[in-house]
PAKOLMAR-253666 format. One record per residue (C-alpha): residue in three letters; x, y, z. Coordinates in steps of 0.1 Angstrom, whole numbers, plus 2048, in hexadecimal, padded with zeros to 3 digits. Layout:
! residues N
timar ala&px X&py Y&pz Z
...
This chain:
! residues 79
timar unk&px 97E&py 570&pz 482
timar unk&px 966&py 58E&pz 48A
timar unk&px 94D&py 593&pz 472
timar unk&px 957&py 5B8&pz 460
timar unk&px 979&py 5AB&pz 45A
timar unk&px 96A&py 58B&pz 44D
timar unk&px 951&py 5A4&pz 436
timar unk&px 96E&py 5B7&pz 428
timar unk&px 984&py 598&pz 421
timar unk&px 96C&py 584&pz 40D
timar unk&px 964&py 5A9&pz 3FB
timar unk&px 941&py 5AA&pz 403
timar unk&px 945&py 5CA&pz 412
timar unk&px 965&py 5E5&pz 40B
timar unk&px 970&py 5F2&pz 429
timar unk&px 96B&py 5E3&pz 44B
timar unk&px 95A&py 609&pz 45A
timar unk&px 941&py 5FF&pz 445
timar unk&px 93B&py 5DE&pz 44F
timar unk&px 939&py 5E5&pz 471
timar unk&px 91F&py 603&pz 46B
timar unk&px 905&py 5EA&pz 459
timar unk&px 90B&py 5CE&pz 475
timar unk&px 903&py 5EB&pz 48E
timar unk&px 8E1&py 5F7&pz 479
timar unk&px 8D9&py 5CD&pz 477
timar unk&px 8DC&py 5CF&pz 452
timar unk&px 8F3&py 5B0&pz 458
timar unk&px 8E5&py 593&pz 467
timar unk&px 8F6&py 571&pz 470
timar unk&px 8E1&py 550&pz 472
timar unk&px 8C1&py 568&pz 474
timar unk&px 8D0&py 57B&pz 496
timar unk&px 8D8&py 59A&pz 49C
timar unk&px 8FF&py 59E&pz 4A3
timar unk&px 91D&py 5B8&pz 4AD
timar unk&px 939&py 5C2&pz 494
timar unk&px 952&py 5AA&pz 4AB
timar unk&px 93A&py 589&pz 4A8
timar unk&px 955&py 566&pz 49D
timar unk&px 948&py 560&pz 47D
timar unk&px 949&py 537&pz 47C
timar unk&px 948&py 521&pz 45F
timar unk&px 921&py 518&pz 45A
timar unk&px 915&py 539&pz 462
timar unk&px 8F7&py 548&pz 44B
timar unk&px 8FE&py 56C&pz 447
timar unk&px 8E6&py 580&pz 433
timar unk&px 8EC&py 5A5&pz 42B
timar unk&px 8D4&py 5C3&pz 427
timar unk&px 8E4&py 5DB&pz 40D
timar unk&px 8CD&py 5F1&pz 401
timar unk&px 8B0&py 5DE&pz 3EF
timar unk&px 8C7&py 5C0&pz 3E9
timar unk&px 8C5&py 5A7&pz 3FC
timar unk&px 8E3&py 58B&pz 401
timar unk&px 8E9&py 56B&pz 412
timar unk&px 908&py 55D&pz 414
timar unk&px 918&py 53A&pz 42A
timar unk&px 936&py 53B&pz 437
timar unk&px 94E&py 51D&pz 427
timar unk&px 970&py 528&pz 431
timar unk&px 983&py 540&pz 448
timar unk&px 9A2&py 54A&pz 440
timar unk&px 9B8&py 56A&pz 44C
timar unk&px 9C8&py 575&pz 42D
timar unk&px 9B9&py 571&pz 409
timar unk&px 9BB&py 57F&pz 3E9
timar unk&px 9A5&py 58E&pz 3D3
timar unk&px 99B&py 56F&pz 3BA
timar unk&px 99A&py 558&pz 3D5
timar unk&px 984&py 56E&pz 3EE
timar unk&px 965&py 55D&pz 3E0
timar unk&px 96F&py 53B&pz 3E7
timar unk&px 965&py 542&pz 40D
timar unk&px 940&py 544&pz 40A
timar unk&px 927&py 536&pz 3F3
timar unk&px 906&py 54C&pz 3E8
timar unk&px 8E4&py 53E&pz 3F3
């Protein structure tokens, strides 16, 4: 699954524009790289996000196309 969609699914991020603008600026890093909007998020991954002065670090536990709302935070854990 690319990465913005994977953003907006788990509700980290609201809109996938958005998500793809912050990947582009590198306020989205995945295992400490540099990426592009269309990078396969895999299960493992480290993906730490810039927004604004907070600073978050997720892992990826689970992909899944379709999720709802209480379950979206079942797909990462915080670090």
């Amino acid at each position: 699954m690319r990465l913005d969609k994977y953003l907006k699914l788990t509700r980290l991020i609201k809109r996938r524009e958005v998500a793809k603008v912050l990947i582009t600026e590198g306020s989205i890093l995945v295992n400490n790289k540099i990426i592009k909007p269309s990078y396969s998020v895999e299960i493992g991954d480290v993906i730490k996000l810039k927004l604004g002065e907070k600073i978050i670090k997720i892992k990826v536990k689970d992909i899944k196309e379709v999720v709802n709302k209480k379950s979206a935070s079942s797909l990462y854990d915080i670090i």
